[in-house]
C-alpha positions in Angstrom: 1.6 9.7 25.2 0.7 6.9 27.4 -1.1 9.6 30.4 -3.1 10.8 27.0 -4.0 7.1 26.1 -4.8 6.7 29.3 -6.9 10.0 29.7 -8.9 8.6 26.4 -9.2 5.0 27.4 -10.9 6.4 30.9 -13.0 9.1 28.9 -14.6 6.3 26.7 -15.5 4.2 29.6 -17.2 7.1 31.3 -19.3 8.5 28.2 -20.0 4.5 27.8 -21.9 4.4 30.9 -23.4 7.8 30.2 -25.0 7.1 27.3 -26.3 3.8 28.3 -27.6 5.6 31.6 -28.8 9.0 29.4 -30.1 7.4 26.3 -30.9 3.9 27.2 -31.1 1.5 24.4 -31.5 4.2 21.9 -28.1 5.4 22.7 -26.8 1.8 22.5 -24.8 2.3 19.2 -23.0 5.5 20.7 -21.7 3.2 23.7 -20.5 0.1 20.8 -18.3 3.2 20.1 -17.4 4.3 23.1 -16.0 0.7 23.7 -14.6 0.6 20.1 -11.9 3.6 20.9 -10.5 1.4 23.8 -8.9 -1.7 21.5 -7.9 1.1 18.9 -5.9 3.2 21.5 -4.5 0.0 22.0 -2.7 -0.9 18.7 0.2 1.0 19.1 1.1 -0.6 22.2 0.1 -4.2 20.8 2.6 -3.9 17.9 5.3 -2.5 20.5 4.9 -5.4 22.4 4.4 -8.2 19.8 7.1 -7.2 17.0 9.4 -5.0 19.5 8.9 -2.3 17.5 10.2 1.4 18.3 7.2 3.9 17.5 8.2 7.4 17.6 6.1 10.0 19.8 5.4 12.3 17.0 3.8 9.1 15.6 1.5 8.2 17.8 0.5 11.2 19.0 -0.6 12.6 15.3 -2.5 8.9 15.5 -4.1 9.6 18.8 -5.4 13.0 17.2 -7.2 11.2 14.3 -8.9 8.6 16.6 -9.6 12.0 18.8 -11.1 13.4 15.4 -12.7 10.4 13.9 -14.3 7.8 16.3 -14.8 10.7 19.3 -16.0 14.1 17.9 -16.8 12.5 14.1 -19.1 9.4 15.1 -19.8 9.8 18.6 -20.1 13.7 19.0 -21.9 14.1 15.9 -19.6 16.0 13.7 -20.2 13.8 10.8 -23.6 14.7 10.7 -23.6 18.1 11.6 -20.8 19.4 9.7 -21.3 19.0 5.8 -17.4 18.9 4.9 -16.0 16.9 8.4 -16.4 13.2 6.9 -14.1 14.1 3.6 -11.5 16.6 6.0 -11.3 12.9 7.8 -11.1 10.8 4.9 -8.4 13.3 3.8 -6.4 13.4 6.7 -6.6 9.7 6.9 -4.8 9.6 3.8 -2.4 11.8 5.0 -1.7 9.5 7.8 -1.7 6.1 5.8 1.1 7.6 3.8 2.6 8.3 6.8 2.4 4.8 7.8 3.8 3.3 5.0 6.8 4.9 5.2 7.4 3.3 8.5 6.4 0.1 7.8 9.2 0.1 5.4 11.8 1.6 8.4 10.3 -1.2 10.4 10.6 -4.5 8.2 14.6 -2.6 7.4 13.4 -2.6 4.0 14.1 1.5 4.0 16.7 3.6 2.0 16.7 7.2 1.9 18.2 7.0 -1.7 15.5 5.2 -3.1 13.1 8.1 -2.7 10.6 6.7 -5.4 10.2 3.4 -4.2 9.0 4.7 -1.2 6.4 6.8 -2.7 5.2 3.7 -4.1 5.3 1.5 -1.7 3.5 3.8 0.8 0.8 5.0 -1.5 0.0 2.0 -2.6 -0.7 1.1 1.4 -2.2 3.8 1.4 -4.6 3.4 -1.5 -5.4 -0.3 -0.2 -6.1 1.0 3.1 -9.0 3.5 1.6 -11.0 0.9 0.3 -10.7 -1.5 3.7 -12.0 1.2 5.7 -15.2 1.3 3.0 -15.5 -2.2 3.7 -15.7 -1.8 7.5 -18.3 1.2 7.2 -20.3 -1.2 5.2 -19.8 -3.9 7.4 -20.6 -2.0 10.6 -24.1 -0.5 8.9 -25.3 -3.8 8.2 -24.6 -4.9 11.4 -25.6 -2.0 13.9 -27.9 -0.6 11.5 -27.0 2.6 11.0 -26.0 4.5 7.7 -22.7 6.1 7.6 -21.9 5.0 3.7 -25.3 7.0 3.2 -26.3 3.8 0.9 -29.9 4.8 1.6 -29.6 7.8 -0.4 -25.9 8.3 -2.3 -23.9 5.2 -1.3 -21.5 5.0 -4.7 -20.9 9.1 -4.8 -20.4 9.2 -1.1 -18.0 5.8 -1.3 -16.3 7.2 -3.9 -15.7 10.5 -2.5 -14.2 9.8 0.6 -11.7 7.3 -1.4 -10.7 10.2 -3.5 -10.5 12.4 -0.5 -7.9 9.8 0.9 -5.9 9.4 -2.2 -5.6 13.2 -2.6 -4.3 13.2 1.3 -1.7 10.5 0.2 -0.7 12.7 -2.8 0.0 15.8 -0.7 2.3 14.0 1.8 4.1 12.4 -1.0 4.9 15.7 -2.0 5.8 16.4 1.0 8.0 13.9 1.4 10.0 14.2 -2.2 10.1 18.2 -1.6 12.1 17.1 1.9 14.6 14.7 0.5 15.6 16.9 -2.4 16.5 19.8 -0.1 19.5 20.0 2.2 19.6 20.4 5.1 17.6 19.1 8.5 13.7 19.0 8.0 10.9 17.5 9.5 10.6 14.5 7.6 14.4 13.8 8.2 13.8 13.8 12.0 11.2 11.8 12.0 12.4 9.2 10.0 15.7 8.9 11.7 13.9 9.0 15.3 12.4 5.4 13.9 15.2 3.9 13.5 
């Protein structure tokens, strides 16, 4: 994981300079986001270090592929605006992940218990469902301040708000599933290993 943060970390710097040598000033909001990947590559290995916290591999790599998706081919390759359906696939996988999330913020402040399968469904979507609205806020946030339109508040801003929330929450709900559907059987799974290797 870390050569592949690495890798990603040395990629943005690169298309940074690119852009600002290609495109100039024009190209000066694709090279805030080229800079922008660096710190978020980062957080993993900020909460390691600040709250000596074991992050599993499978973790941070299935992270690393949404920032991959997102920030790299979604805002500064141009997916988002040249593929009708890639901002909600995002918004949904986001969800996905947030879930995700929860449940290990639970394994991490020791407040997880396989046995209590329900509250932690609830705990997690509910992080989950907080963290959909946040992210509106920082896509509002960011088109005031660079200009730009990503919340499409020019044309649709409430539908498009509104959709990739509910895009997230329906993410959320398929993991949960997921995750309920995994504790009920017997047996090893997926979610079992994963769990356990965050301990």
């Amino acid at each position: 994981m870390k050569k592949i943060n690495n890798l990603l970390i040395i990629l943005s710097v690169i298309s940074a300079y690119l852009f600002l040598f290609i495109e100039g000033y024009y190209g000066i909001d694709r090279v805030l986001l080229c800079i922008a990947i660096i710190p978020v590559l980062l957080v993993f290995k900020i909460i390691r270090k600040l709250f000596k916290i074991r992050i599993s591999d499978g973790l941070e790599f299935v992270y690393i592929v949404f920032i991959i998706l997102t920030m790299l081919l979604g805002s500064i390759m141009g997916f988002f605006s040249l593929i009708s359906w890639y901002d909600s696939f995002t918004h949904f996988l986001s969800g996905m992940f947030t879930f995700v999330m929860g449940i290990f913020i639970l394994i991490w402040f020791r407040e997880y218990d396989s046995k209590k399968i329900l509250y932690s469904c609830f705990f997690a979507m509910l992080f989950s469902i907080s963290i959909a609205p946040l992210w509106e806020c920082v896509e509002f946030t960011i088109d005031n301040v660079m200009g730009t339109d990503t919340q499409k508040v020019l044309t649709t801003g409430v539908h498009d708000t509104m959709k990739d929330m509910i895009c997230a929450i329906l993410g959320s709900i398929l993991v949960m599933i997921s995750y309920i559907w995994a504790y009920i059987a017997k047996g090893d799974n997926f979610w079992k290993r994963m769990v356990k290797s965050a301990k």
